[in-house]
MIKE-454996 format. One line per 3 residues: number of its first residue (from 1); their letters; for each residue x, y, z of C-alpha. Coordinates in nm, 4 decimals. Each point is the difference from the previous one (the first is absolute). Last residue first. Layout:
# residues N
NUM) A) X:Y:Z  ... $
# end
This chain:
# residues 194
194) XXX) -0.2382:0.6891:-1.9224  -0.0509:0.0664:0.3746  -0.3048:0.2600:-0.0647 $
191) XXX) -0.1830:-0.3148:-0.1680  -0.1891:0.0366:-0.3119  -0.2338:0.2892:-0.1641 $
188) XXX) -0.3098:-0.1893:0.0304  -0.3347:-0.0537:-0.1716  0.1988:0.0744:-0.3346 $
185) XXX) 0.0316:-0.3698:-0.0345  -0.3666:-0.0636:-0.0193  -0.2445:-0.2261:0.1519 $
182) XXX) 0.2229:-0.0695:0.3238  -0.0392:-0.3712:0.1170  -0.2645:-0.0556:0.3043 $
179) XXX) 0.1199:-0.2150:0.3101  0.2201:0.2785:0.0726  0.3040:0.0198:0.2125 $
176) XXX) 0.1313:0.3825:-0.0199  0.1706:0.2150:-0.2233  -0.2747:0.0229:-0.2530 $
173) XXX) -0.1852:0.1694:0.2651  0.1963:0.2585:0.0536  0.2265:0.0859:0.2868 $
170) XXX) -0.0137:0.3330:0.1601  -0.3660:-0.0407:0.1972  0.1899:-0.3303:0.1727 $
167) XXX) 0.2439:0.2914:0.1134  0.3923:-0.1685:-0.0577  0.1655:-0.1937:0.1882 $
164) XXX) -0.1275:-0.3361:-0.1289  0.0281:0.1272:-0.3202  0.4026:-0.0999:0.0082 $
161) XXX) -0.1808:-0.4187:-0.0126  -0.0981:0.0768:-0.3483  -0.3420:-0.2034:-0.0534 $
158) XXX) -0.1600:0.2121:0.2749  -0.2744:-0.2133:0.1576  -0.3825:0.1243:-0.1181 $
155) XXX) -0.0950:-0.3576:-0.0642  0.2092:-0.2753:0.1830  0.3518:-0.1036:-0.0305 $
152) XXX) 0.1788:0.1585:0.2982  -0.2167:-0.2182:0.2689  -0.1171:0.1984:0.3118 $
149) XXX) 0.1862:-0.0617:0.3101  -0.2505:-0.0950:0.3058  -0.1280:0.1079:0.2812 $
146) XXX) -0.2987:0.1325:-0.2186  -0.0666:0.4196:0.1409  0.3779:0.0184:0.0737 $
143) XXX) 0.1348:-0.2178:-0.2988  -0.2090:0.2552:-0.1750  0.1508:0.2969:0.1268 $
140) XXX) 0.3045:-0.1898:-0.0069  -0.0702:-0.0221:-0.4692  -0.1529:0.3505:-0.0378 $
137) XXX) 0.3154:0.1433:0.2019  0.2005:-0.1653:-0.2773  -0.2221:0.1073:-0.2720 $
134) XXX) -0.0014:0.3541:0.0885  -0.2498:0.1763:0.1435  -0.1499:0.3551:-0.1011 $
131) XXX) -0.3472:-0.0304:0.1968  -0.2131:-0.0903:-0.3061  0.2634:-0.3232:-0.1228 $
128) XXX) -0.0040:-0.1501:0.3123  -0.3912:0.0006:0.0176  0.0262:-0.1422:-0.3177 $
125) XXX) 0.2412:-0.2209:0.0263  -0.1199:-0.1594:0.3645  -0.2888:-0.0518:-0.1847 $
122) XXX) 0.1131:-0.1786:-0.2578  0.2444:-0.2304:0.2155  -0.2859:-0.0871:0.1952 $
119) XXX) -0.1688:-0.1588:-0.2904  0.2791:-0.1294:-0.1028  0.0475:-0.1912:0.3320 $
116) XXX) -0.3036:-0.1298:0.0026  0.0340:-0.3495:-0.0274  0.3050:-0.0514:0.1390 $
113) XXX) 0.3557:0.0922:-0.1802  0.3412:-0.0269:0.2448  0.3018:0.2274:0.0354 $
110) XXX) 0.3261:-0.0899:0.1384  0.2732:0.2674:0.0101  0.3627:-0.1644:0.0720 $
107) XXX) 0.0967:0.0958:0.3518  0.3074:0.2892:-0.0150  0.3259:-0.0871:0.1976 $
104) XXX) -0.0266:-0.3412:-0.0548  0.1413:-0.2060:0.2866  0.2003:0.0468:0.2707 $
101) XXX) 0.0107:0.2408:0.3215  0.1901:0.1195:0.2656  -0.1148:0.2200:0.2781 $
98) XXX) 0.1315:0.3218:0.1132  -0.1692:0.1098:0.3413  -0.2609:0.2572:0.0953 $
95) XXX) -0.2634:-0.1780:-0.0528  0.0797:-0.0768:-0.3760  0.1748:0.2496:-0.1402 $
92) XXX) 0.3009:0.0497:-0.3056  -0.0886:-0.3637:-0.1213  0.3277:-0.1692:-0.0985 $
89) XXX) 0.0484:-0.1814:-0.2838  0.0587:-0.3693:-0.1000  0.1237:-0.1546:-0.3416 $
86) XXX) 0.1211:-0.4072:0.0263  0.3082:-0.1086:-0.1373  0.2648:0.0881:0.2236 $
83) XXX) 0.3612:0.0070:-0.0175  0.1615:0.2656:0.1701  0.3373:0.1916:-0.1796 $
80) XXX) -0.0270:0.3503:0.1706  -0.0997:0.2116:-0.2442  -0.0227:-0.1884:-0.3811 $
77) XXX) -0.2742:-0.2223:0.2238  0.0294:-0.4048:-0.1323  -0.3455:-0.1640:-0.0683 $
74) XXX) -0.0364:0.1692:-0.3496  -0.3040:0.2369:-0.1186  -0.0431:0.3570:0.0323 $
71) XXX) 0.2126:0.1131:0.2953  -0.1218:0.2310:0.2918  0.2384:0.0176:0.2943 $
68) XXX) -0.1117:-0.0806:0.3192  0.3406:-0.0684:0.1736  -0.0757:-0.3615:0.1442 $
65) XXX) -0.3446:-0.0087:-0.1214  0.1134:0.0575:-0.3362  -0.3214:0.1504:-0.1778 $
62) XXX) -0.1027:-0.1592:-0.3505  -0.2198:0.1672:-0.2739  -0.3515:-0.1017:-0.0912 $
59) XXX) -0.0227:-0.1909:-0.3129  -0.1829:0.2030:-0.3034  -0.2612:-0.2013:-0.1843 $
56) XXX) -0.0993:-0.1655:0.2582  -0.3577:0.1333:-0.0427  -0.0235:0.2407:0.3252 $
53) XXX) 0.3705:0.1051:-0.0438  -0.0957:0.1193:-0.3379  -0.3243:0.1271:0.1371 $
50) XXX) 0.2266:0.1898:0.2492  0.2055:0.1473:-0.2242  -0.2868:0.1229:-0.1932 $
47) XXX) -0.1363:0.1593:0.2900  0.3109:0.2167:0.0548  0.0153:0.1120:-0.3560 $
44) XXX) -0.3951:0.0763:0.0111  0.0696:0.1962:0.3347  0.3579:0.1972:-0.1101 $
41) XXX) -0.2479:0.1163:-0.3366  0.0834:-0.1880:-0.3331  -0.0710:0.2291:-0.3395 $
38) XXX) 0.3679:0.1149:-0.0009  0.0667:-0.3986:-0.0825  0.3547:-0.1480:0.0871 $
35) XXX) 0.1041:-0.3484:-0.1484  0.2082:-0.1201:0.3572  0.3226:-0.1973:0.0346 $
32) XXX) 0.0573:-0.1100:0.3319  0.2942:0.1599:0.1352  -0.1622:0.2326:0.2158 $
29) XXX) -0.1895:-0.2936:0.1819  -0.3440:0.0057:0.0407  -0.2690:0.3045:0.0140 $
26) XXX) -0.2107:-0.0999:0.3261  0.2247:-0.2569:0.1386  0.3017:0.1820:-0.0633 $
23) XXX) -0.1558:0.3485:0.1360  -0.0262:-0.1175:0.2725  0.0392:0.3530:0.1804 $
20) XXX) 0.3317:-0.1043:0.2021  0.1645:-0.0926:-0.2698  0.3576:0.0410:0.0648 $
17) XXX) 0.2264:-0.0406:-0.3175  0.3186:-0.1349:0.0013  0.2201:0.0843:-0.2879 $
14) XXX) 0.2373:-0.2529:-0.2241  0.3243:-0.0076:-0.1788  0.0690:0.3104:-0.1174 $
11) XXX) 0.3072:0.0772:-0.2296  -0.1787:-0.0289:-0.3006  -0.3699:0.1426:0.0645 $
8) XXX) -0.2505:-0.2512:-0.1216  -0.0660:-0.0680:0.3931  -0.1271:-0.3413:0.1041 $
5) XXX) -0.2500:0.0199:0.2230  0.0204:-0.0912:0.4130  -0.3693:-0.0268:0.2140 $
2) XX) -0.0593:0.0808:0.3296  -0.3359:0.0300:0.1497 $
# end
């Protein structure tokens, strides 16, 4: 990918960088303005971006197809001066041959509640929770065992979405979804995040 930034330097003008990691679509742009937190791992930071992408909250960036550099929004490329208002990207290997493809670049998550699914959900917990998992390999080992996405709003869920990546046996109960309020305040020592 190629993407131009301003430069804050006087004199400069602009720089092309080559991302040839992806590192755009897995961090953003490095002009986007960012509220840094030394408790974020590379993976949580990663998966937040593509939650954000997930919910719409964040619009997936632009390729030129003429010159196939990235832009933010806008149907005119800074590069070479194409119009073009839809986004596209390449996919680095499909049978040997590029391919070009549209749409979302990450599928929104759909979930769905039947009749058991708490149930399932518990067990898959505490089994989860004995081994060492976390609550994001809890959650597609039970897509695995279910075929299906697990609601994020049942009992034992991590309220704070960042405890997702953390050990289920880390995260205490008054962090999670309970049908039960706490009895006492002093039940819990808050969120690691606050």
């Amino acid at each position: 990918m190629v993407q131009a930034y301003r430069m804050p330097n006087t004199g400069k003008k602009s720089a092309t960088i080559l991302d040839h990691g992806g590192n755009f679509h897995r961090h953003g742009s490095v002009n986007a303005d960012r509220e840094w937190n030394l408790g974020l791992t590379e993976r949580v930071m990663q998966a937040e971006r593509i939650k954000s992408l997930q919910d719409g909250k964040e619009k997936e960036p632009i390729r030129c197809p003429k010159c196939s550099m990235i832009r933010a929004s806008g149907v005119t490329c800074q590069g070479c001066g194409y119009r073009s208002t839809r986004s596209s990207r390449m996919v680095v290997q499909q049978d040997g041959t590029l391919v070009e493809h549209t749409g979302d670049i990450y599928v929104p998550r759909e979930s769905r509640c039947e009749d058991d699914t708490i149930k399932k959900w518990k067990q898959c917990y505490w089994r989860c929770k004995k081994t060492g998992r976390t609550f994001a390999q809890a959650e597609a080992l039970f897509k695995w065992e279910n075929n299906y996405n697990v609601p994020r709003d049942i009992p034992l869920m991590p309220l704070n979405e960042l405890d997702r990546y953390l050990k289920i046996k880390d995260v205490e109960f008054c962090r999670l979804v309970s049908d039960i309020k706490p009895q006492t305040s002093d039940e819990c020592s808050g969120s690691l995040y606050e």
